[in-house]
N, CA, C and O atoms as a Tinker XYZ file with bonds, in Angstrom:
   436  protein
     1  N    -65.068000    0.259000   58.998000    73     2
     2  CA   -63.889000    0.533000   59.790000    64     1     3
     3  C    -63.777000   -0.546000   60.870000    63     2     4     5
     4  O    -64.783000   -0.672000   61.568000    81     3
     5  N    -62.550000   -1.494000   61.187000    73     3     6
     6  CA   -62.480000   -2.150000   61.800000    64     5     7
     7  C    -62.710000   -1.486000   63.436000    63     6     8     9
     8  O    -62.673000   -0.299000   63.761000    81     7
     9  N    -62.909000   -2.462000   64.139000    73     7    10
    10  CA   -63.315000   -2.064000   65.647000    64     9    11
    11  C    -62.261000   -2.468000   66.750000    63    10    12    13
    12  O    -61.665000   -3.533000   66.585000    81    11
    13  N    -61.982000   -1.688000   67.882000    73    11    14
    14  CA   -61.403000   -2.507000   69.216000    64    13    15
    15  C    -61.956000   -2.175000   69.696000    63    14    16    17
    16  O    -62.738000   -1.328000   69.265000    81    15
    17  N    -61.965000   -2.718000   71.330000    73    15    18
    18  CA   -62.962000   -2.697000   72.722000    64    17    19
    19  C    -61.805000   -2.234000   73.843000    63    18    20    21
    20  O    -60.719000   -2.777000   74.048000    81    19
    21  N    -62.388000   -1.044000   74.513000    73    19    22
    22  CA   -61.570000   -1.090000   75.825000    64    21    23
    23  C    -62.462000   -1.087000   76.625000    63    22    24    25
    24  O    -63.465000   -0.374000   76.599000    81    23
    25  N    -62.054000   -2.211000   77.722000    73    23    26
    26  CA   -62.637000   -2.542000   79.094000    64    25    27
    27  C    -63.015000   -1.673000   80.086000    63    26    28    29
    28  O    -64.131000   -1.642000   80.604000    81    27
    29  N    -62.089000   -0.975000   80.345000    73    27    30
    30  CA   -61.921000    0.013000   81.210000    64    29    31
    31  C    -61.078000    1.431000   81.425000    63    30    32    33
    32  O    -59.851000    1.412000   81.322000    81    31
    33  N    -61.787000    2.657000   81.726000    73    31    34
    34  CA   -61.254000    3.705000   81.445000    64    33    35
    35  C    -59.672000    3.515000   81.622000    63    34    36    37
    36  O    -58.890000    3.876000   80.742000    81    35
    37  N    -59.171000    2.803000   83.067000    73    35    38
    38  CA   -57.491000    3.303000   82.894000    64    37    39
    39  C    -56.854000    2.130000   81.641000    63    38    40    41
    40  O    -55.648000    1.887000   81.690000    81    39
    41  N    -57.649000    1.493000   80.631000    73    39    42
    42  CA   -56.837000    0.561000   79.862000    64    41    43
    43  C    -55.970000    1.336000   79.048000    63    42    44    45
    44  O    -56.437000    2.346000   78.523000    81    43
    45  N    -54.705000    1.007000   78.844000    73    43    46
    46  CA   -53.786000    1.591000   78.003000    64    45    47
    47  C    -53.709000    0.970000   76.829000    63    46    48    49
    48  O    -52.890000    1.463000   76.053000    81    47
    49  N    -54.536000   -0.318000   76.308000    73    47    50
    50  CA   -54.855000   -1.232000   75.148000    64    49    51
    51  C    -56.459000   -1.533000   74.866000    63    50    52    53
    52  O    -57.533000   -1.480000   75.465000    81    51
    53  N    -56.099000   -1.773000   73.981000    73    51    54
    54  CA   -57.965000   -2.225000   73.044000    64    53    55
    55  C    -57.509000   -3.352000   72.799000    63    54    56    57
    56  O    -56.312000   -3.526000   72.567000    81    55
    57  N    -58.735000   -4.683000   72.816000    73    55    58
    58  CA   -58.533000   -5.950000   71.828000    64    57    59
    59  C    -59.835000   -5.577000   70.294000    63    58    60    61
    60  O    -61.056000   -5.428000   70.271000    81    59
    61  N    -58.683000   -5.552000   69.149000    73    59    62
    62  CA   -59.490000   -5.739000   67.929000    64    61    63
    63  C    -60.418000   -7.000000   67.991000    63    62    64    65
    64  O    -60.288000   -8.154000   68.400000    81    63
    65  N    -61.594000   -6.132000   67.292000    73    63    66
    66  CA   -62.750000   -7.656000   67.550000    64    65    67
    67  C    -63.032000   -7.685000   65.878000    63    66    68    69
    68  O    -63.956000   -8.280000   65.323000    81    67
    69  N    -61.869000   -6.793000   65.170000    73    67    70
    70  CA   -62.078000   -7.165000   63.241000    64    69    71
    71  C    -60.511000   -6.916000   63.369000    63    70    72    73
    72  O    -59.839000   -6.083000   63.978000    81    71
    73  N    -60.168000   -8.153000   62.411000    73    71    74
    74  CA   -58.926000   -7.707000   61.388000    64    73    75
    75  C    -58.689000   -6.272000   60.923000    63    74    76    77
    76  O    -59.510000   -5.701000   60.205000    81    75
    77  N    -57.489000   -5.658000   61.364000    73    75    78
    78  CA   -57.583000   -4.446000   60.723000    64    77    79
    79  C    -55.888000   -4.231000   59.934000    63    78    80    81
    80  O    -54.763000   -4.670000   60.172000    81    79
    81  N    -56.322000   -3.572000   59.200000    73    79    82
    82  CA   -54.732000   -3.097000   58.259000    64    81    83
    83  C    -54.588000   -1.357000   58.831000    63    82    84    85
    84  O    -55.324000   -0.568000   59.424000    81    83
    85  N    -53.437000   -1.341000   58.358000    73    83    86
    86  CA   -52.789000   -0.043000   59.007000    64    85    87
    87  C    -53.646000    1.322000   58.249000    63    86    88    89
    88  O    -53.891000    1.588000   57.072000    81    87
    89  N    -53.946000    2.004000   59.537000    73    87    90
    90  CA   -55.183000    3.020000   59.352000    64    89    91
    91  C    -56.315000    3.221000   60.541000    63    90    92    93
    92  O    -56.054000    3.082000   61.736000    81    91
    93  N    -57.273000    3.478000   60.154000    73    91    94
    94  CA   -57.724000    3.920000   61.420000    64    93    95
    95  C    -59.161000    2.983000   61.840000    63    94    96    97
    96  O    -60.064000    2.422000   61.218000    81    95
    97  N    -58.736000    3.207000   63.409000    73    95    98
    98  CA   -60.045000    1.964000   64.321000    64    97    99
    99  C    -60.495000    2.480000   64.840000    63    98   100   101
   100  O    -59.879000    3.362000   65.438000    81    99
   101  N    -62.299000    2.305000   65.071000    73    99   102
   102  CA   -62.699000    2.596000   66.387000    64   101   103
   103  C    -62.810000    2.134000   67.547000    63   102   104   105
   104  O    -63.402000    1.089000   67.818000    81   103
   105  N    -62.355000    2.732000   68.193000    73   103   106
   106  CA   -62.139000    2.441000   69.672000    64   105   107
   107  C    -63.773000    2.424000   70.664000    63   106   108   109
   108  O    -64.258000    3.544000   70.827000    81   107
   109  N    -64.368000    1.517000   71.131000    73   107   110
   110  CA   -65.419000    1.497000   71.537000    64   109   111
   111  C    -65.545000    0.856000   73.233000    63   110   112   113
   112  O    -64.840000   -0.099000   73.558000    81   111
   113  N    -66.332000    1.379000   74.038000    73   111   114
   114  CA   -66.738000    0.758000   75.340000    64   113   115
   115  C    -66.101000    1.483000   76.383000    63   114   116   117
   116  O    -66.798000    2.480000   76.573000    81   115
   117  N    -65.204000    1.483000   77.094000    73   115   118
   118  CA   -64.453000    2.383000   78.634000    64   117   119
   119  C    -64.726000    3.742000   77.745000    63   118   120   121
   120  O    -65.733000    4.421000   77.947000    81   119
   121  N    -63.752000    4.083000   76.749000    73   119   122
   122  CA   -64.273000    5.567000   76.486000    64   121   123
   123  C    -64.002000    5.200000   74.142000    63   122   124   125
   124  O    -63.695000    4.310000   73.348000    81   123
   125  N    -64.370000    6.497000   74.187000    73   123   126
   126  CA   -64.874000    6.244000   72.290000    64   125   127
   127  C    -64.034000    7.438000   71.625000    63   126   128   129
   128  O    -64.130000    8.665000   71.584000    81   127
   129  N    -63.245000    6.554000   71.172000    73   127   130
   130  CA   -61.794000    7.318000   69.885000    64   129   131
   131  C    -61.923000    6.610000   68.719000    63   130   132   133
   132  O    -62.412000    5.496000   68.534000    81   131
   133  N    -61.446000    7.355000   67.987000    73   131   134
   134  CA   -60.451000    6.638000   66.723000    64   133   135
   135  C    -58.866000    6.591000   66.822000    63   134   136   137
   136  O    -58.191000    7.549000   67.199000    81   135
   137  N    -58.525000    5.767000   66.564000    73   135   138
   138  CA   -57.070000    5.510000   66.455000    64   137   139
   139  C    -56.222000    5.161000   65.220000    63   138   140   141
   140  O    -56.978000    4.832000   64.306000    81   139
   141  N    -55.006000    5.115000   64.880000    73   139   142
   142  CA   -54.315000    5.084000   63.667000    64   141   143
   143  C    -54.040000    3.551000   63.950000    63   142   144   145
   144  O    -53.575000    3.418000   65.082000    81   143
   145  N    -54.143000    2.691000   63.465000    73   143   146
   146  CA   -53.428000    1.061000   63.418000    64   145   147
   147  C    -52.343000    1.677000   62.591000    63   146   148   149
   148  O    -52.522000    2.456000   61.655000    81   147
   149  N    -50.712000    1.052000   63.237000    73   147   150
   150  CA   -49.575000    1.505000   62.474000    64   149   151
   151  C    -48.939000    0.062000   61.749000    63   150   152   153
   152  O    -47.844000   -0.257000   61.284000    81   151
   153  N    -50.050000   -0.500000   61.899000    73   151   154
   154  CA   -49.648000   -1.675000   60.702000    64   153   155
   155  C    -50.947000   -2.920000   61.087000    63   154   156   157
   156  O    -52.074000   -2.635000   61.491000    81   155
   157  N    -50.591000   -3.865000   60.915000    73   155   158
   158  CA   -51.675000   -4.969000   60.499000    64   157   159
   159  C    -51.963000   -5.632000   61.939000    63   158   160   161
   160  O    -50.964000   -6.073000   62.507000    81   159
   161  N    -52.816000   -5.720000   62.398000    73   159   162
   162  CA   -53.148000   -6.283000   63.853000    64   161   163
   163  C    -54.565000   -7.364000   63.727000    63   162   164   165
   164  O    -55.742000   -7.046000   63.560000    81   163
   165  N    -53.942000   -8.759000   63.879000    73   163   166
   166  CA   -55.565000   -9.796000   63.481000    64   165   167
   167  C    -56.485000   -9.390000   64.837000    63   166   168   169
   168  O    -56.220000   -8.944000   65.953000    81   167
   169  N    -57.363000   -9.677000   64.326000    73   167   170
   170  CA   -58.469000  -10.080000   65.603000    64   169   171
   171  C    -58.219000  -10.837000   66.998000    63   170   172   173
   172  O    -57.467000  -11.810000   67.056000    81   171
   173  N    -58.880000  -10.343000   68.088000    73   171   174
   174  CA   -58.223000  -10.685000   69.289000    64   173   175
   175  C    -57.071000  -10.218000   70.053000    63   174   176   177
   176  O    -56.715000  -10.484000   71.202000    81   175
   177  N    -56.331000   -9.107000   68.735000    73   175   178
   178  CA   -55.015000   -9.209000   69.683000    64   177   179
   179  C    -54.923000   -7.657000   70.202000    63   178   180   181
   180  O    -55.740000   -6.965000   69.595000    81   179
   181  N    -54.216000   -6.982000   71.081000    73   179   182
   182  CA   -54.095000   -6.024000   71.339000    64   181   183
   183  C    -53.625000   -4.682000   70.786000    63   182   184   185
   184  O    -52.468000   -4.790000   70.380000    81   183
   185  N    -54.203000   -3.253000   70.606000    73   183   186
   186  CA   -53.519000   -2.247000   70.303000    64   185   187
   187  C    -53.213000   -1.276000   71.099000    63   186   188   189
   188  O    -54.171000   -1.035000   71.835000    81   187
   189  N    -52.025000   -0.381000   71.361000    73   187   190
   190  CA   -51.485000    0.259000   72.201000    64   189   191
   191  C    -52.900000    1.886000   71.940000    63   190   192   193
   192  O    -53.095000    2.341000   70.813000    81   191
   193  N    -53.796000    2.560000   73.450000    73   191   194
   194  CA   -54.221000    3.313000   72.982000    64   193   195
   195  C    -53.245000    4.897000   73.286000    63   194   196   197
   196  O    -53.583000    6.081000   73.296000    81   195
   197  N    -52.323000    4.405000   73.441000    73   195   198
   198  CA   -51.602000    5.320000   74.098000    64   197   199
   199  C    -50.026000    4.981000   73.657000    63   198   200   201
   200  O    -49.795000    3.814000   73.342000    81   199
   201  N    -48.898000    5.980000   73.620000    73   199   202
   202  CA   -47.824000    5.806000   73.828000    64   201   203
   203  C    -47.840000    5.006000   75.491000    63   202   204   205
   204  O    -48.569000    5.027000   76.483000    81   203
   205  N    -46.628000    4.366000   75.080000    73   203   206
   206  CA   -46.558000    3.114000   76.714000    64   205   207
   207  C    -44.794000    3.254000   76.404000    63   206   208   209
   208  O    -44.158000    3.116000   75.359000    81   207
   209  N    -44.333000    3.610000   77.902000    73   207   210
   210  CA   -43.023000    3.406000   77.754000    64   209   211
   211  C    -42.212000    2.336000   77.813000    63   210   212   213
   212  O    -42.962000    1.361000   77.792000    81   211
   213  N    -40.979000    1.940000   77.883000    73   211   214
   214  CA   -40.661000    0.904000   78.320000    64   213   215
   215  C    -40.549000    0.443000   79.681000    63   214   216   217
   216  O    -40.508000    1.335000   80.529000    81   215
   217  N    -40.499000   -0.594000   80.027000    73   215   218
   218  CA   -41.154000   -1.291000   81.765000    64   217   219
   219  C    -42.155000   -0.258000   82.374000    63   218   220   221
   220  O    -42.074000    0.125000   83.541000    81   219
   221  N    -43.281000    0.238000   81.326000    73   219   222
   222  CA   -44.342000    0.947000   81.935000    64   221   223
   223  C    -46.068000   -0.358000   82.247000    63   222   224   225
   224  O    -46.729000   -0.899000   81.360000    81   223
   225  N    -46.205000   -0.422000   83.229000    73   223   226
   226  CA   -47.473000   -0.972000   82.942000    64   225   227
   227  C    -48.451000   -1.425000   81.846000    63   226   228   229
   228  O    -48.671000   -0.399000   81.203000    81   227
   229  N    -49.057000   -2.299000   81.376000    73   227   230
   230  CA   -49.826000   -2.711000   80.149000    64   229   231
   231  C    -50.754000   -2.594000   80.508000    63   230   232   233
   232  O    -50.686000   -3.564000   81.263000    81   231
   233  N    -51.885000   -2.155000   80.705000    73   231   234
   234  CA   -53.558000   -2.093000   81.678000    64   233   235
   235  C    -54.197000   -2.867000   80.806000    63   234   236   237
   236  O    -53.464000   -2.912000   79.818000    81   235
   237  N    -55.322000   -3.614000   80.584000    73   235   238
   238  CA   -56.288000   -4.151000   80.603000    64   237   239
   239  C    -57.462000   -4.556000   81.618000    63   238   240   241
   240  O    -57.278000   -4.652000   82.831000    81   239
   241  N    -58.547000   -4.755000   81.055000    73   239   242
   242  CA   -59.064000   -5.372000   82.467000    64   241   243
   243  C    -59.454000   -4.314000   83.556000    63   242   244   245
   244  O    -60.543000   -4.367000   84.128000    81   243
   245  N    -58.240000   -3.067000   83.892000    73   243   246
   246  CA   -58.463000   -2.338000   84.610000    64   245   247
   247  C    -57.493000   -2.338000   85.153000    63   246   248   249
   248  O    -57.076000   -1.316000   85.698000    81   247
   249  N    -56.666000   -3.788000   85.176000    73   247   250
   250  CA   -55.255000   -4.293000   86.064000    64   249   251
   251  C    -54.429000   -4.726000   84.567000    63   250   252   253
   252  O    -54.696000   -4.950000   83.387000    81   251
   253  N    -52.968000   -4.661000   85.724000    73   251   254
   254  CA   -51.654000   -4.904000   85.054000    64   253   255
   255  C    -51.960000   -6.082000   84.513000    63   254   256   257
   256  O    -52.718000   -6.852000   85.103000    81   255
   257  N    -51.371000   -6.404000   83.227000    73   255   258
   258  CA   -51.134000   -7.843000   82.866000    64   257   259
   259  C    -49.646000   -7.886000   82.688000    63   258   260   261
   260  O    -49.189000   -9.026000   82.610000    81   259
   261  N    -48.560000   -6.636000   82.585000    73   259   262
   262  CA   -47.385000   -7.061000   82.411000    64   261   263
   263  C    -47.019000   -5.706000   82.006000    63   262   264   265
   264  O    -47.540000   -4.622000   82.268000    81   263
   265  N    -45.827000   -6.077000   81.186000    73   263   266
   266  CA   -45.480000   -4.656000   81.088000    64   265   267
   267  C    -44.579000   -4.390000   80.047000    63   266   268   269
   268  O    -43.979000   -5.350000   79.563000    81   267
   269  N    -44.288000   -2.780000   79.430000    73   267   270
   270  CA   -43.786000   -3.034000   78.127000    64   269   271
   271  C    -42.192000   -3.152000   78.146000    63   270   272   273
   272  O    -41.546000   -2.405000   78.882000    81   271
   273  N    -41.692000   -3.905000   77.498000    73   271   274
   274  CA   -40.319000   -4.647000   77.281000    64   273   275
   275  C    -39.471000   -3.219000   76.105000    63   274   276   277
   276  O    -38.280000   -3.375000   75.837000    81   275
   277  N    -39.857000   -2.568000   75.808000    73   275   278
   278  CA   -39.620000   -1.688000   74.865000    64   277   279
   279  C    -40.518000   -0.579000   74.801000    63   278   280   281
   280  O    -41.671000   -0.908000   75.079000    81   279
   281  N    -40.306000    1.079000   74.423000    73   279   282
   282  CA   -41.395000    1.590000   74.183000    64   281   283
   283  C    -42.516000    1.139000   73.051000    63   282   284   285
   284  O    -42.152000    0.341000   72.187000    81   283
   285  N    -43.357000    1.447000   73.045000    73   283   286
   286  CA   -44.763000    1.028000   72.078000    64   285   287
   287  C    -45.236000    2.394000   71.855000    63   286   288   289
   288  O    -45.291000    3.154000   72.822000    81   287
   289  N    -45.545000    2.746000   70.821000    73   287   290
   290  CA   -46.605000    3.608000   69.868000    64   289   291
   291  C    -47.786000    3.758000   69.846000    63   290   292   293
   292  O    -48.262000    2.670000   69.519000    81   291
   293  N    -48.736000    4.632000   70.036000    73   291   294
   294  CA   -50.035000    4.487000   69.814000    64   293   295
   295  C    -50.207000    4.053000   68.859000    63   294   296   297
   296  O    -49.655000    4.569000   67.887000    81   295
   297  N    -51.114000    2.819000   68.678000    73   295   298
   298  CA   -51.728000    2.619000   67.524000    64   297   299
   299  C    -50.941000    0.741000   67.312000    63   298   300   301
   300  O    -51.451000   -0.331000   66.985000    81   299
   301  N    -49.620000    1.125000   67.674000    73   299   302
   302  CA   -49.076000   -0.763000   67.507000    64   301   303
   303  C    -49.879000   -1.641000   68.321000    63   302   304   305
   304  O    -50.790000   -1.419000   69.118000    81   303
   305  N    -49.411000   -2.511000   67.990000    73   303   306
   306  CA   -49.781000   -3.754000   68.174000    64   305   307
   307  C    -49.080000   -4.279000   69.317000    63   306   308   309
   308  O    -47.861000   -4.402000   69.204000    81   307
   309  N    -49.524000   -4.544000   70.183000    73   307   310
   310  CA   -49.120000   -4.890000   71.469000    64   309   311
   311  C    -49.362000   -6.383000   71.580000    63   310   312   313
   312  O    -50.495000   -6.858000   71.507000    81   311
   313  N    -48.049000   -7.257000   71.793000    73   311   314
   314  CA   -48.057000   -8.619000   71.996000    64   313   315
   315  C    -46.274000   -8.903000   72.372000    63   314   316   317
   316  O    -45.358000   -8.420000   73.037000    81   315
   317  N    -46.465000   -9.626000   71.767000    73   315   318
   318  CA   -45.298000  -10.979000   72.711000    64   317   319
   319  C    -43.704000  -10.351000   72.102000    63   318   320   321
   320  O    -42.747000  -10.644000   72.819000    81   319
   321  N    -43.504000   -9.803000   71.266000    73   319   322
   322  CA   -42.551000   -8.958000   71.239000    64   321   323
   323  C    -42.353000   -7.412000   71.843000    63   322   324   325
   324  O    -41.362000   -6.734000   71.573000    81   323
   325  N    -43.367000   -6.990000   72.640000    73   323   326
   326  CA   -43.130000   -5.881000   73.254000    64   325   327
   327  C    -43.407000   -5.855000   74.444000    63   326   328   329
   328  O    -42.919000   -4.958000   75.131000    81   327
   329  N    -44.380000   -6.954000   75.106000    73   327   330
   330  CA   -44.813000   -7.283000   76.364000    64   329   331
   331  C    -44.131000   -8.257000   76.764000    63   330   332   333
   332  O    -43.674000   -9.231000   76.165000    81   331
   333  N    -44.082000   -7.861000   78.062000    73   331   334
   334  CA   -43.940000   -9.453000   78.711000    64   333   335
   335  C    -44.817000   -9.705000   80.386000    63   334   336   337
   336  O    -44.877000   -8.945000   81.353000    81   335
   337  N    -45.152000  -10.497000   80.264000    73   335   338
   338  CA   -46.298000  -11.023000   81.746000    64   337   339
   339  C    -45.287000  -10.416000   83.373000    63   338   340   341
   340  O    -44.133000  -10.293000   82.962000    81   339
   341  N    -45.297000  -10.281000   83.918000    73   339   342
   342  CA   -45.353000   -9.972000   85.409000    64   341   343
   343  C    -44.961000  -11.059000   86.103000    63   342   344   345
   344  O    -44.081000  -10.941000   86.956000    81   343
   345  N    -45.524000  -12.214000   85.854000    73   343   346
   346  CA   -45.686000  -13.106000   86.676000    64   345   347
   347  C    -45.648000  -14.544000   86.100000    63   346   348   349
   348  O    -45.952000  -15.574000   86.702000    81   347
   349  N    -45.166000  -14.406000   84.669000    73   347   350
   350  CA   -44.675000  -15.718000   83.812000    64   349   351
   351  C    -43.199000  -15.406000   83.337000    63   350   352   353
   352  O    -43.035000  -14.761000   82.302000    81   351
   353  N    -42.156000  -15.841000   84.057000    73   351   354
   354  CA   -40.776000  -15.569000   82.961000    64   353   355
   355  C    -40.474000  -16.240000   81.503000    63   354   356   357
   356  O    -39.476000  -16.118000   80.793000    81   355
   357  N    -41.799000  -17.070000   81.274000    73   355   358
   358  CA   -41.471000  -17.725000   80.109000    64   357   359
   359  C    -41.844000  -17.381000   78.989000    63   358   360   361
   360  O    -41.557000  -17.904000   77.912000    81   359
   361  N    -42.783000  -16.102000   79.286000    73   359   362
   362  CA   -43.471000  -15.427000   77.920000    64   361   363
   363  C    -42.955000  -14.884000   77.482000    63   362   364   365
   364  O    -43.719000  -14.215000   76.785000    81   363
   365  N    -41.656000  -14.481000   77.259000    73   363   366
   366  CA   -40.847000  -14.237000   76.874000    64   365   367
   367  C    -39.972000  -14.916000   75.377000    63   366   368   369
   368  O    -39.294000  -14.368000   74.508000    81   367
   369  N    -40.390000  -16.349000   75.611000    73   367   370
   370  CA   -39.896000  -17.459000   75.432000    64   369   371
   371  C    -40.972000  -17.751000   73.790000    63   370   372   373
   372  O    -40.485000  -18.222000   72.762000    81   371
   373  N    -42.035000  -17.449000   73.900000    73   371   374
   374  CA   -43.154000  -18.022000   73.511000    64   373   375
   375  C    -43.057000  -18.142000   71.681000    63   374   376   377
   376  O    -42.082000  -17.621000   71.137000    81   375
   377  N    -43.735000  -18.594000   71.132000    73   375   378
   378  CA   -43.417000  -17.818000   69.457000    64   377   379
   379  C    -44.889000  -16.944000   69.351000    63   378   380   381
   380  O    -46.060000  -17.175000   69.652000    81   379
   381  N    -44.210000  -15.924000   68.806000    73   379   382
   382  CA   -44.780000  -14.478000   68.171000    64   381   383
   383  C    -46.559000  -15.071000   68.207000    63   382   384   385
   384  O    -47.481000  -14.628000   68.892000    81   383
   385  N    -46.566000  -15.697000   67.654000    73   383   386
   386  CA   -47.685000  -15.899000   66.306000    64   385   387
   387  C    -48.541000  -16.777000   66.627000    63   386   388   389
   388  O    -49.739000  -16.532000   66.486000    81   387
   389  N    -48.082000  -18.028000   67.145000    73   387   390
   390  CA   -48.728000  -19.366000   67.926000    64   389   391
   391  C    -48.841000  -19.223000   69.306000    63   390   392   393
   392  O    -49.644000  -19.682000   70.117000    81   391
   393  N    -47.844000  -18.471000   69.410000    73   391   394
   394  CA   -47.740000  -18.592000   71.628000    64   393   395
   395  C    -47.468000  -20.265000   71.784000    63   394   396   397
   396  O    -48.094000  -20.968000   72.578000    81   395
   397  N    -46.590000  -20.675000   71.024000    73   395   398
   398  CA   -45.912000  -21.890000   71.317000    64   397   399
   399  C    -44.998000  -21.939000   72.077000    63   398   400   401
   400  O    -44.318000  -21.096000   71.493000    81   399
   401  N    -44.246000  -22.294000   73.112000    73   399   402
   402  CA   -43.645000  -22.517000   73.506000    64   401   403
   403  C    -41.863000  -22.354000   72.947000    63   402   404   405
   404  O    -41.812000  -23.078000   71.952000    81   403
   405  N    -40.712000  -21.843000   73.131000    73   403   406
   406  CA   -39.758000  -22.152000   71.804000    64   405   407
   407  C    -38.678000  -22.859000   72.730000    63   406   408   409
   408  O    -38.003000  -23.770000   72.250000    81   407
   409  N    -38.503000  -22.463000   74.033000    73   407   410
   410  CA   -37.522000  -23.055000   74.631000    64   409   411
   411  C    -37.915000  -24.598000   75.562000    63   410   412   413
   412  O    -37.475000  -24.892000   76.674000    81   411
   413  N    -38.744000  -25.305000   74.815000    73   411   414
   414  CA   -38.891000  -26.923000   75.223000    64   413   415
   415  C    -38.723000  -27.473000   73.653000    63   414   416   417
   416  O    -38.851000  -26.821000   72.617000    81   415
   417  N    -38.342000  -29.118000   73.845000    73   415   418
   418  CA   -38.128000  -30.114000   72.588000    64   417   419
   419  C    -39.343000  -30.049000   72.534000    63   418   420   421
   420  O    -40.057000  -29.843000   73.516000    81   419
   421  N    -39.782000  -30.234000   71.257000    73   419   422
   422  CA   -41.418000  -30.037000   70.741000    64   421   423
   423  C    -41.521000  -32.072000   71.173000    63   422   424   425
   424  O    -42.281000  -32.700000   71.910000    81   423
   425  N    -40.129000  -32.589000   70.104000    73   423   426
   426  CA   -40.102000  -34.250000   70.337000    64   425   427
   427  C    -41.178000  -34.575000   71.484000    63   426   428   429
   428  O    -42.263000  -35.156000   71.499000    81   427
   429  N    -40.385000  -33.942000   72.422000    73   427   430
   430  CA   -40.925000  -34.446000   74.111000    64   429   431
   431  C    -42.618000  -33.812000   74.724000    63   430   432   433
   432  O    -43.225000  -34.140000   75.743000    81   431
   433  N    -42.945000  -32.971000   73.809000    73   431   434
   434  CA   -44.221000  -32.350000   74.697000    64   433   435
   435  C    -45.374000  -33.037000   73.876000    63   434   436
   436  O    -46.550000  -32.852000   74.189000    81   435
């Protein structure tokens, strides 16, 4: 069974530390669940352990990293289409998948 890690009891996300497909993870470290993955989430990236509303806080860490742009599901996948940073207006901007940049000429960077 693939794995995520939460940091800290108030985290409202886990980072998967295995590739997982839609189904169920264990949740390990601040506190110990299983959770439903509601679709495919790679390694490294975040899962919602909780329903999160929209412009509700994202916890990690213990602290805000940003906040949700849309409601989120327990169990999704929390990234760059449902979050956005606090304190970067450009992550917004970013691509999905790379965290490239989309609104600069690639030509020029």
């Amino acid at each position: 069974m693939p794995s995520a890690f939460q940091i800290h009891p108030q985290d409202n996300v886990a980072t998967l530390m295995d590739d997982a497909a839609a189904g169920s993870i264990e949740v390990i470290g601040a506190t110990c669940q299983e959770i439903v993955a509601l679709g495919k989430i790679e390694r490294g990236h975040k899962v919602a352990l909780r329903n999160i509303a929209a412009n509700e806080a994202v916890m990690k860490f213990g602290v805000r990293i940003g906040h949700a742009t849309k409601p989120i599901q327990r169990g999704a996948w929390v990234h760059l289409h449902n979050l956005a940073s606090d304190l970067d207006d450009r992550s917004g901007t970013l691509d999905l998948h790379s965290g490239t940049p989309t609104d600069t000429n690639s030509a020029y960077v």
